[in-house]
C-alpha positions as CSV (number, residue, x, y, z in Angstrom):
1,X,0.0,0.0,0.0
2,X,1.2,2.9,-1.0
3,X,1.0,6.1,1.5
4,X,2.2,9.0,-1.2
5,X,2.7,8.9,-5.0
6,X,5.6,8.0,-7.5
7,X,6.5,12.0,-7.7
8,X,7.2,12.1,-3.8
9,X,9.0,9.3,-3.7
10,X,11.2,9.8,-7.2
11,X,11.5,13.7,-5.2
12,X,12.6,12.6,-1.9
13,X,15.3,9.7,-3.4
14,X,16.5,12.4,-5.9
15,X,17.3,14.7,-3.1
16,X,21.2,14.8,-2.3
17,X,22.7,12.7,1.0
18,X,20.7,9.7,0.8
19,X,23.7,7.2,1.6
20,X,25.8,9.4,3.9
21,X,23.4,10.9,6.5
22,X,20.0,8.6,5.8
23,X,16.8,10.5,6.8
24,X,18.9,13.7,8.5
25,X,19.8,15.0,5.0
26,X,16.3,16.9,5.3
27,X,17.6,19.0,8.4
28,X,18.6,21.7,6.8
29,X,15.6,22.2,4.6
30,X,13.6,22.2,7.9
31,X,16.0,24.5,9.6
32,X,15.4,27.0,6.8
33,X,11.9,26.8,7.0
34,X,11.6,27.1,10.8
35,X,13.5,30.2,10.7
36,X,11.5,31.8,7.9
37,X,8.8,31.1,10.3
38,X,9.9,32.4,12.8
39,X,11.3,35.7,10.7
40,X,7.2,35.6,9.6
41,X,6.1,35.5,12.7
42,X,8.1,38.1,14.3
43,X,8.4,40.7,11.1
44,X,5.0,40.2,9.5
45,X,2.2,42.4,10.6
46,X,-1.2,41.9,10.0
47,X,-3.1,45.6,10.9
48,X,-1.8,46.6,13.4
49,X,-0.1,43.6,15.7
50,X,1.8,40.1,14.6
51,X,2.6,37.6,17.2
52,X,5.3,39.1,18.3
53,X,3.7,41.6,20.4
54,X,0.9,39.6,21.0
55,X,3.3,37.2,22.8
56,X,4.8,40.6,24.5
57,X,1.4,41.7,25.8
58,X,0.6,38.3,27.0
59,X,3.7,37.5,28.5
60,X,2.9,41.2,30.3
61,X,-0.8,40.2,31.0
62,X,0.3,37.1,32.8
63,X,3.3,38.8,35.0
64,X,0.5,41.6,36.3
65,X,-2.2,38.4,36.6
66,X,0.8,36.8,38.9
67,X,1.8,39.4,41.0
68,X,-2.0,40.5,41.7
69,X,-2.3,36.8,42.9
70,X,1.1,37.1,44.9
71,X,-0.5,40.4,46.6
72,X,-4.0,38.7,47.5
73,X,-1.9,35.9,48.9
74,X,0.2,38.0,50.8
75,X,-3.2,39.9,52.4
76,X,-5.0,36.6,53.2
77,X,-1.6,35.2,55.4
78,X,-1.8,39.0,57.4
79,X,-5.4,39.0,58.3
């Protein structure tokens, strides 16, 4: 049974490093496309935010949400 087609196979055994480094000679393709990801993520806006500052102003939301809870804690244990 086959899972994929003849052009994905004859693509991935035409693609260089097959007998020295086995299935690892795709690493570097997925490096490349990890960090054009991550350069997407980061430098691509979409209106006005990208997820970049939306990880910023969560990462902010949760620190205030934290030390709110550490205050409460901190006024319980006094009275």
């Amino acid at each position: 049974m086959n899972l994929y087609s003849g052009s994905v196979r004859r693509l991935l055994d035409s693609w260089p490093g097959k007998r020295r480094f086995g299935i690892y000679r795709f690493l570097p393709l997925f490096f490349v496309l990890g960090a054009a990801l991550e350069f997407s993520m980061i430098n691509w806006t979409v209106g006005e935010t990208n997820f970049y500052r939306t990880f910023k102003r969560r990462q902010a939301k949760n620190y205030v949400e934290e030390q709110q809870h550490h205050q409460q804690q901190q006024q319980q244990h006094q009275q």
